[in-house]
C-alpha positions as CSV (number, residue, x, y, z in Angstrom):
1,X,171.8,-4.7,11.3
2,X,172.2,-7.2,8.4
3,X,175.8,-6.8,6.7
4,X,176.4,-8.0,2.8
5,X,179.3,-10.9,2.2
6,X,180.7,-10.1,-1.2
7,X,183.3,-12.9,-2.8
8,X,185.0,-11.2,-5.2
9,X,186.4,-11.7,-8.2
10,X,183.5,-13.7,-10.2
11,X,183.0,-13.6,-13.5
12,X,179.2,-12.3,-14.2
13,X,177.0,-13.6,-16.7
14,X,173.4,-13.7,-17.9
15,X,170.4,-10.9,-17.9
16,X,168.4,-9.0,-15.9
17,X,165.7,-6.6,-15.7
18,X,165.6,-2.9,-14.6
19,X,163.1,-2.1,-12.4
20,X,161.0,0.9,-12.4
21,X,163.2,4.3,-11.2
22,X,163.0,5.3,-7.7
23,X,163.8,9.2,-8.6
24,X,160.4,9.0,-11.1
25,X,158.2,7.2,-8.8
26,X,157.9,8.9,-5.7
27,X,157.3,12.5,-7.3
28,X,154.2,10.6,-9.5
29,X,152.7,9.0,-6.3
30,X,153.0,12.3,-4.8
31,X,151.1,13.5,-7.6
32,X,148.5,10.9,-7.1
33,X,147.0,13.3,-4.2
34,X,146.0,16.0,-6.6
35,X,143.3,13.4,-8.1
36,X,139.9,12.8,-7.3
37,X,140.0,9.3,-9.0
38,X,141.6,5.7,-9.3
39,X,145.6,6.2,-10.1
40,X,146.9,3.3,-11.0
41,X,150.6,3.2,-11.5
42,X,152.5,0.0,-13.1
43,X,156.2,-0.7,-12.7
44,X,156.3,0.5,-9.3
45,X,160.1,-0.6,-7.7
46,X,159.5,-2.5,-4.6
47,X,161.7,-0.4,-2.1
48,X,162.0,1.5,2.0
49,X,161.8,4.5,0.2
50,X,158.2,3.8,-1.6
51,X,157.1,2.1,1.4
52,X,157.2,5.4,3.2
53,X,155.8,7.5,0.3
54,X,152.6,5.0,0.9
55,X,152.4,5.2,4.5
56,X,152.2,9.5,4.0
57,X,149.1,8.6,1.5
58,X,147.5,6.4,3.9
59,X,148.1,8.6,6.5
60,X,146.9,11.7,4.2
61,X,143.2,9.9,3.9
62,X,144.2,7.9,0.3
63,X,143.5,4.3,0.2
64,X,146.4,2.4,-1.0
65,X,146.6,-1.0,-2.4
66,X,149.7,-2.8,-3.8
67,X,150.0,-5.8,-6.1
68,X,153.7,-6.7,-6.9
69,X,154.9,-4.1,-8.9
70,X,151.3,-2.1,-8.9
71,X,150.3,-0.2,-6.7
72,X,146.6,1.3,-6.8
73,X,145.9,5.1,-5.2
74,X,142.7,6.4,-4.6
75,X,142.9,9.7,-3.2
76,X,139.5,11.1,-3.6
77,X,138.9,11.4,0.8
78,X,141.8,13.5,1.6
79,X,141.4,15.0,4.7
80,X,145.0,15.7,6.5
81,X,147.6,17.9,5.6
82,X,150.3,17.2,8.4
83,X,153.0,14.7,7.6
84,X,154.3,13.2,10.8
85,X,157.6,13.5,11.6
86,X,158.4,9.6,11.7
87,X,157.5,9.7,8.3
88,X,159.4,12.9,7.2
89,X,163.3,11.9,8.4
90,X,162.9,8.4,7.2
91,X,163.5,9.8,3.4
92,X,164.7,13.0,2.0
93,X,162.0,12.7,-0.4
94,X,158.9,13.2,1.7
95,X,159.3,16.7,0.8
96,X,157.8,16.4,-2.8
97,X,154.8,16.3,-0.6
98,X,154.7,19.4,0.4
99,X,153.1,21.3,-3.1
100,X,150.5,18.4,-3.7
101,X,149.2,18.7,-0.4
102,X,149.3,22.4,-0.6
103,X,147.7,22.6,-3.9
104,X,145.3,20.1,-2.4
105,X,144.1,22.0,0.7
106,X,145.7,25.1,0.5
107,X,147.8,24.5,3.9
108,X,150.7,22.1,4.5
109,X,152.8,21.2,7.9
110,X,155.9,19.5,7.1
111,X,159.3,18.4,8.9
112,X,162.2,18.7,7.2
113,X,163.1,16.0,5.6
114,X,165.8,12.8,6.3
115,X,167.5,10.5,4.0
116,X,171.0,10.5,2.6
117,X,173.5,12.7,4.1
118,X,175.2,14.6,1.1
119,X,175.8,17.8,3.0
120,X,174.0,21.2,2.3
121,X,170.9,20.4,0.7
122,X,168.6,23.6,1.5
123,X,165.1,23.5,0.5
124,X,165.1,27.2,-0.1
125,X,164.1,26.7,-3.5
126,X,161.3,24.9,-2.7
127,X,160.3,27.7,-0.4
128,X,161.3,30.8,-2.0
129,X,159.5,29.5,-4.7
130,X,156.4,29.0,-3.1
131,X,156.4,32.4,-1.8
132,X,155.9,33.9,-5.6
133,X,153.1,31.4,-5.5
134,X,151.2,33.6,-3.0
135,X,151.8,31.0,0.0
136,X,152.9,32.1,3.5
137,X,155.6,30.2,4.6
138,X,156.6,29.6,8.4
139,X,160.0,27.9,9.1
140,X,160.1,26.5,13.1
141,X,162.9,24.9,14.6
142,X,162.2,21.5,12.7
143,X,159.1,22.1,10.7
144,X,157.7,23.8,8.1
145,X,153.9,25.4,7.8
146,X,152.2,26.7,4.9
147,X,149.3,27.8,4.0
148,X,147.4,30.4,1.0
149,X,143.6,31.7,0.6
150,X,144.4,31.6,-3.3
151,X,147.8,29.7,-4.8
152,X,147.8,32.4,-7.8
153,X,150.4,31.3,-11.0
154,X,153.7,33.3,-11.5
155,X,157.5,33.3,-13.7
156,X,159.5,31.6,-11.3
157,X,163.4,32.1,-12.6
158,X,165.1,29.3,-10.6
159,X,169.1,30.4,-10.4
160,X,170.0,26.9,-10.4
161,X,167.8,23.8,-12.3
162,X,166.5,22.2,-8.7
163,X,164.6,19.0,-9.5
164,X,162.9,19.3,-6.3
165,X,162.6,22.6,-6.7
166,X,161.0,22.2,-10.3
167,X,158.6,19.1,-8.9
168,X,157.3,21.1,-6.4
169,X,156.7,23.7,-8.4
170,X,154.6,21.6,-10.9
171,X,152.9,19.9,-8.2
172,X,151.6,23.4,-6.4
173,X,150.7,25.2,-9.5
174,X,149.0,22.1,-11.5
175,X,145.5,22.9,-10.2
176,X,146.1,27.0,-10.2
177,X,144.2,29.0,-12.4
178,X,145.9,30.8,-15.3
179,X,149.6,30.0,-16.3
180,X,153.0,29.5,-14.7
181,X,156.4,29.7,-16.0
182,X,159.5,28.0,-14.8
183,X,162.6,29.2,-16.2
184,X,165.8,27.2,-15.7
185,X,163.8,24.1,-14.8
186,X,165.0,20.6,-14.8
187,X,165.3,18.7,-17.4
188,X,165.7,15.2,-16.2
189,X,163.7,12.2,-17.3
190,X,162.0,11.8,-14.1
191,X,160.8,15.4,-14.6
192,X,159.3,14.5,-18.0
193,X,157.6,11.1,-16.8
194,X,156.0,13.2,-13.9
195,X,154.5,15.8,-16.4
196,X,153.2,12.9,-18.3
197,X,151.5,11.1,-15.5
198,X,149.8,14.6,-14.6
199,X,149.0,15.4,-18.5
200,X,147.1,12.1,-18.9
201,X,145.6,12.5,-15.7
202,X,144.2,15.5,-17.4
203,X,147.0,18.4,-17.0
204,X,148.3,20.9,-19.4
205,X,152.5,20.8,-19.0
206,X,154.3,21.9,-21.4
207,X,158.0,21.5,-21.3
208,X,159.8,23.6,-23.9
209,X,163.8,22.8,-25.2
210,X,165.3,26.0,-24.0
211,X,164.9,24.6,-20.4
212,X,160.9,26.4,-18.9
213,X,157.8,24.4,-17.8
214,X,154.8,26.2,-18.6
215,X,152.0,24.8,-16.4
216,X,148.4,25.8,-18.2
217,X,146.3,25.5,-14.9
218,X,143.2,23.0,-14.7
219,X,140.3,22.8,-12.5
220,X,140.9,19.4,-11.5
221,X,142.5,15.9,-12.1
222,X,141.1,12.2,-12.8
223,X,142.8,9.4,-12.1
224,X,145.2,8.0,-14.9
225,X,146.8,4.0,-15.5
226,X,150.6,5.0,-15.9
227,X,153.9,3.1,-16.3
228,X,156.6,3.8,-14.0
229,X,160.0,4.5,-16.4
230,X,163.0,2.4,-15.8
231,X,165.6,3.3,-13.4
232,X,168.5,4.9,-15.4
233,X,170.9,4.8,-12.1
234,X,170.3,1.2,-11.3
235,X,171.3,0.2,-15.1
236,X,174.2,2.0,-14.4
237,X,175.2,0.0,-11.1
238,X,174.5,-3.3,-13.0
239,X,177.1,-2.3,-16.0
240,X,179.7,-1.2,-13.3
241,X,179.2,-4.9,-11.6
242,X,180.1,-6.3,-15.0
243,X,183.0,-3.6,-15.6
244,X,185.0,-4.2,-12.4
245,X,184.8,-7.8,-13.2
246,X,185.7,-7.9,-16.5
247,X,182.2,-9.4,-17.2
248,X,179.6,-9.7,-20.0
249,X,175.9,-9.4,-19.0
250,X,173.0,-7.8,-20.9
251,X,170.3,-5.5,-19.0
252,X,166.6,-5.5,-20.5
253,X,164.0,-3.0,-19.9
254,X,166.5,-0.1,-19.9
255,X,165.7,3.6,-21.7
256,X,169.3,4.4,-23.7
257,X,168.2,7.9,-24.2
258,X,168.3,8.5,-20.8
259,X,172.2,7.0,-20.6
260,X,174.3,9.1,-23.0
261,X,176.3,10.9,-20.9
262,X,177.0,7.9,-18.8
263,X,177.5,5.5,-21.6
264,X,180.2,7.9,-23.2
265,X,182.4,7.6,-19.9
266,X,181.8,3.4,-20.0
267,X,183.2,3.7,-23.5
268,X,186.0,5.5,-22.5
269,X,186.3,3.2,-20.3
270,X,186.8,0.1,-22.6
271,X,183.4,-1.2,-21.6
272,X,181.4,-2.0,-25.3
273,X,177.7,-1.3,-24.6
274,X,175.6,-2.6,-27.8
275,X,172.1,-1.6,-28.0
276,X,168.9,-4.0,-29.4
277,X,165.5,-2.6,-28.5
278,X,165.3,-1.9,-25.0
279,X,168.0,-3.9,-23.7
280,X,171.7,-3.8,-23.7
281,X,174.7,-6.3,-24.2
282,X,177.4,-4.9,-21.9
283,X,181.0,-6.4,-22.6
284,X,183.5,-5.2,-20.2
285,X,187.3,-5.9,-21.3
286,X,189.7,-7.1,-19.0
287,X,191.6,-4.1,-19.2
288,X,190.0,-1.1,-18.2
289,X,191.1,2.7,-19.4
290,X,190.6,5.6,-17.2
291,X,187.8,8.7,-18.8
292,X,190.4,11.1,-17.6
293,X,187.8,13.4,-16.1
294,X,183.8,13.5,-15.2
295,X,182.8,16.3,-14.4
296,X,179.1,15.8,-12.6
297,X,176.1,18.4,-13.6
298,X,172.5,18.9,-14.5
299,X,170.9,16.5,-16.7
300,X,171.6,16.0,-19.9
301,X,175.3,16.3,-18.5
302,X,176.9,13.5,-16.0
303,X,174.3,12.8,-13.3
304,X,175.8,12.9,-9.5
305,X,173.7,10.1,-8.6
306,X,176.5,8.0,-10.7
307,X,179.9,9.6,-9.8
308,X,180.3,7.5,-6.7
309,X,179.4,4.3,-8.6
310,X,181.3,5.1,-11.4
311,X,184.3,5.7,-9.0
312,X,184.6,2.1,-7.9
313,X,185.1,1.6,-11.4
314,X,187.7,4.0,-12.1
315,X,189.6,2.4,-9.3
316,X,190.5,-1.0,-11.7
317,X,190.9,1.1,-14.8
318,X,194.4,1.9,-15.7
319,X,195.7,5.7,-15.2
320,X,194.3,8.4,-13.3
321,X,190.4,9.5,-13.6
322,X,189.5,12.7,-12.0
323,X,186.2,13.7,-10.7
324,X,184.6,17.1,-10.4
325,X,181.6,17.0,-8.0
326,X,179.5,20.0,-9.0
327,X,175.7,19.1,-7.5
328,X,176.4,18.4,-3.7
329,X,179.3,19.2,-1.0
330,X,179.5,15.8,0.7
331,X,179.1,13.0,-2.3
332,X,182.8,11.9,-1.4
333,X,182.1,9.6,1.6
334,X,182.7,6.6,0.1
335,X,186.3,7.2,-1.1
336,X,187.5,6.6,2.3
337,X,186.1,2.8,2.4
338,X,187.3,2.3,-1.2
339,X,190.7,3.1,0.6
340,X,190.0,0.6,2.8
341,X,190.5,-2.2,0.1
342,X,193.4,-0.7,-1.5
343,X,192.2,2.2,-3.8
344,X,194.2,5.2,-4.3
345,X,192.2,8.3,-3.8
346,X,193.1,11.8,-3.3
347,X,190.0,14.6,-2.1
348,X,190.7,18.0,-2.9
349,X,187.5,20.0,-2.1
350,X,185.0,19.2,-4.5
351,X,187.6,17.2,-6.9
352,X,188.4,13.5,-6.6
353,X,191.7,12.2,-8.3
354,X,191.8,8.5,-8.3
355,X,195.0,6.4,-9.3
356,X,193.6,3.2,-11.2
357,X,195.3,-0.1,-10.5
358,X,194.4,-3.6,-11.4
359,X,193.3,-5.4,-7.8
360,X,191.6,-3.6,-5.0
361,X,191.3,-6.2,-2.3
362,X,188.5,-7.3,0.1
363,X,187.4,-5.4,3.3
364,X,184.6,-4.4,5.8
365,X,183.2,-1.4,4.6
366,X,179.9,0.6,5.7
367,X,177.8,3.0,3.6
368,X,176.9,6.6,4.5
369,X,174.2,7.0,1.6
370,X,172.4,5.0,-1.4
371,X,175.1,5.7,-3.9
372,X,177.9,5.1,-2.1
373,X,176.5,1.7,-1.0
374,X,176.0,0.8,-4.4
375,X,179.7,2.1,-4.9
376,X,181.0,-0.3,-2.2
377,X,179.0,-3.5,-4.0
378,X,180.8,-2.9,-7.4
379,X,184.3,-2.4,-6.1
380,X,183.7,-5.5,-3.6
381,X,182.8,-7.6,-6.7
382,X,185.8,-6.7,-8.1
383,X,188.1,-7.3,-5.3
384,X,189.8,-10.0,-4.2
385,X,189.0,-11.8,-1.2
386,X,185.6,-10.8,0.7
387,X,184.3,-7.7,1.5
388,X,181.3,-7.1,4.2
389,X,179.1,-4.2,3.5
390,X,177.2,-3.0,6.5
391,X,174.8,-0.3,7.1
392,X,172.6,-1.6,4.0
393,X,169.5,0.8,4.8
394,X,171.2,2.8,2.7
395,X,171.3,0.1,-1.0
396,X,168.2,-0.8,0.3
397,X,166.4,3.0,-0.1
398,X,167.4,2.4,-4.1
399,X,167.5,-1.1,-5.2
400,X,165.4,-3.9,-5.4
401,X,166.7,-7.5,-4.9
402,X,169.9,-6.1,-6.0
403,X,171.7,-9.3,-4.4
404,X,169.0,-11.7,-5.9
405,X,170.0,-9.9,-9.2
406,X,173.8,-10.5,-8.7
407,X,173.6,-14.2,-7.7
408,X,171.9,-14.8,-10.9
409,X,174.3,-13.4,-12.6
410,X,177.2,-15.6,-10.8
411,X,178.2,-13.2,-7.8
412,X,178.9,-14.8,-4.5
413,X,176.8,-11.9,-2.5
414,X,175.5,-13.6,0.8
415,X,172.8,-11.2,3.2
416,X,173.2,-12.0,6.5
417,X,172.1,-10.7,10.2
């Protein structure tokens, strides 16, 4: 397994690019089997996890073609609607594909799903939901099989805002004649640029302020060209990079709207973020402040996918940061590897107290999931001394070139086997 050699204690400087977000992009290639015509999508990140969203279209009867950061879907010939397993547990993902294909042929067989291990993650959302949809569900010992004579539209009242949940939904009930609600839905970003890939390939979504979808259903879908937003997590890896090293940088092709709530901690933080057009000047100073406490929750509040990263950087601020972890059960592995180089952490259920200081040091680490991974990379460019990250499946699920990216911004990151 290749391990990652990180010689801290660099300064960082110079730009880079955000690539497209891995969170948007697999729901909207999902999508792409809903339409009878040529998808093509642009800004397409170049990661495990999309590889194995395009082997379950190829496998699914699409024809796939990719061209750097384009990838071209024609899924007019579908004609399966069984994911194999081997597909299914390499990503936790794969179940996005379970309402497309439904909607599609009206009968699914799935597995349940793999990917990160962030305890208790039911997809009885995903099923319960389908239910009101008029689809018979059959849970096995490891799979899942669905199947309706007519998908007919509903008011689903979700009792907690479930972005799988609320993909799914869209995805099953796109093509559905007459009109369903979703009440308590999602309201990330990647929700919003999968409604507009489907509306432009000829869907009626409309999502209102108070937190519904209503899903006007259409006989059928074209194809549609659509760009792929930028990856709002990833931007927030690269400014921790430059904050545990006390480092300037500045990060193009980024969407600020989409980093408020993460962009008030940095602040607290003493980390200036200055904004020109779609980019960002990030100047971290040398001495860091602890945000007291984050408190992780439903977009627009603190996104969990940041609270481990953002943890490596409360570990060089000064005084004591608390984290509340609201979303999942098990989003604390990483705490004991930042222990490993010297960090000061305390678990208390779902709550995270962490004593800043100024040095952590190197240390072999592992990662147990993407975030956390990324975690161990911003404390390890911090530390001093050198720190070996294995198990890099994980960062690998998430980010593209991420230590290309960091050696041309100074980092001494090494990948070796």
């Amino acid at each position: 397994m290749s391990k990652l050699l990180i010689l801290g204690n660099n300064r960082l400087n110079g730009r880079i690019k955000i690539h497209g977000a891995k969170n948007s992009a697999l729901p909207i290639l999902a999508a792409t089997v809903l339409c009878k015509k040529e998808c093509v999508l642009h800004n397409c990140p170049i990661l495990s996890d999309i590889s194995v969203a395009l082997e379950i279209l190829k496998h699914l009867g699409a024809k796939v073609k990719t061209e750097n950061h384009d990838i071209i879907i024609n899924a007019k010939d579908i004609n399966q609607h069984e994911i194999p397993k081997e597909l299914m547990v390499k990503m936790r993902s794969s179940i996005i594909f379970l309402g497309p294909i439904l909607a599609r042929t009206k009968k699914a067989k799935v597995f349940f799903p793999g990917g990160c291990e962030l305890g208790p993650r039911p997809i009885d959302l995903h099923l319960k939901s389908l239910k009101q949809l008029n689809i018979k569900v059959k849970e096995c010992s490891e799979n899942i099989e669905c199947s309706s004579k007519k998908i007919t539209p509903a008011t689903i009242i979700l009792p907690f805002p479930s972005v799988g949940a609320t993909e799914n939904i869209v995805l099953t009930s796109v093509l559905t004649k007459g009109t369903t609600k979703i009440l308590n839905a999602a309201q990330e970003p990647e929700i919003a640029d999968l409604t507009n890939f489907l509306n432009k390939a000829g869907a009626k979504i409309f999502i209102k302020k108070e937190g519904s979808i209503i899903i006007e259903g259409v006989k059928n879908l074209d194809g549609a060209e659509y760009s792929i937003m930028p990856d709002r997590i990833a931007t927030t890896t690269y400014i921790s990079a430059a904050a545990t090293t006390g480092s300037s940088i500045v990060i193009e092709d980024i969407c600020m709207e989409h980093l408020k709530s993460t962009i008030s901690i940095f602040n607290e933080m003493n980390v200036k973020i200055i904004l020109e057009a779609n980019k960002i000047k990030v100047i971290a100073n040398k001495k860091l402040k602890s945000a007291k406490i984050i408190k992780t929750m439903p977009y627009p509040g603190f996104p969990t996918d940041s609270q481990a990263i953002i943890m490596a950087v409360a570990c060089f601020c000064e005084g004591t940061t608390t984290f509340v972890e609201n979303i999942f059960q098990s989003r604390f592995k990483h705490v004991k590897e930042l222990i490993k180089m010297g960090a000061e952490v305390e678990v208390f259920g779902k709550t995270a107290v962490v004593k800043g200081q100024k040095y952590l040091r190197g240390a072999t680490v592992k990662s147990y999931d993407l975030r956390g991974a990324a975690a161990m990379v911003a404390a390890g460019l911090g530390a001093n001394g050198t720190t070996i990250l294995s198990s890099l499946t994980h960062l690998d699920r998430g980010y593209e070139n991420i230590e290309k990216n960091l050696i041309s911004l100074g980092a001494s990151v090494k990948r070796i086997d």
